[in-house]
N, C-alpha and C positions, 0 to 999 in steps of 0.2 A: 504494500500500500504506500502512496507516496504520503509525502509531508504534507502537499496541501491537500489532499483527501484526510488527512489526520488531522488537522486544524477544522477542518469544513466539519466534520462529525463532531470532533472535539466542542465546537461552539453552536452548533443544532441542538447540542444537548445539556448545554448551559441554561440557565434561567436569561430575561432580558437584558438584565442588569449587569450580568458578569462579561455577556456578548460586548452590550454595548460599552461597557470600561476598557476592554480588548481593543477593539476596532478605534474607540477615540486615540487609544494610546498609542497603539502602531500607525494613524493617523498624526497624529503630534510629533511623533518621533520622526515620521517622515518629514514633517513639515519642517520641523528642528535641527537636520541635517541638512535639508535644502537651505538655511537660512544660510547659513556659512558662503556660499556659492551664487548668493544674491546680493550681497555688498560689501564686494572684495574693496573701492575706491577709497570709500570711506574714512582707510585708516589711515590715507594719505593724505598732503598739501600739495594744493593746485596755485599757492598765492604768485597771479602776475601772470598767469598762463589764460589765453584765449582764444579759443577756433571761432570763429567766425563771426567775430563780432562779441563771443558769449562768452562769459568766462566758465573754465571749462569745467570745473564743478557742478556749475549750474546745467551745462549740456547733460552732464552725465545722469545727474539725479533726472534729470525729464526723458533722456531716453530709456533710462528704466522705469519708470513708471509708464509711458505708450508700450514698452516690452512686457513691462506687467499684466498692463491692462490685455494688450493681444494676444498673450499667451492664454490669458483667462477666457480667451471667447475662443480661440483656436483650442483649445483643452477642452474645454466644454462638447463642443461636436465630434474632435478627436476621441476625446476618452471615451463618450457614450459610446460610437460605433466600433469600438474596439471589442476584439475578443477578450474576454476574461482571461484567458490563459495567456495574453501577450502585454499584457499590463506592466508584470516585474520587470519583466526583459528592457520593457521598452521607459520606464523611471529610470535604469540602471545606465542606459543609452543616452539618457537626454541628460543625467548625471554627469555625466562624461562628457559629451560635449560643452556642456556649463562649465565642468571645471577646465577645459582647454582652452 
């Protein structure tokens, strides 16, 4: 029997409560690793640097929040059509190219 058929059963046969503590936690935890990989700049100074007019701090923090944002709408349609079984593989992918 594989690991996620042993989890799948393992939490079918949980009460709601214990399900739903599982799922938020491995939900958080994911979120709490990705967080690292989302504002690498941050720990830097940008003082006196400017592309295009903009000082480049400020470029940076708006192009991650429009990447935010479209990741959030392109996720949204991505993820639902996705097979269940291609989900891991493919955090693990988009993981990776984040951290490159």
């Amino acid at each position: 029997m594989s690991e996620k058929a042993r989890i799948s059963i393992w939490l079918s046969s949980q009460n709601r409560a214990i399900s739903t503590l599982y799922l938020s936690l491995a939900a958080f935890l994911t979120y709490a690793c990705m967080y690292g990989l989302r504002k690498p700049f941050t720990v830097a100074e940008f003082n006196g640097i400017a592309v295009w007019g903009m000082d480049f701090k400020a470029l940076l923090i708006i192009s991650q929040v429009v990447g935010y944002a479209l990741s959030k709408f392109i996720g949204i349609k991505v993820i639902s059509e996705m097979k269940r079984n291609s989900r891991a593989i493919s955090i693990i992918i988009l993981t990776g190219i984040s951290e490159c």
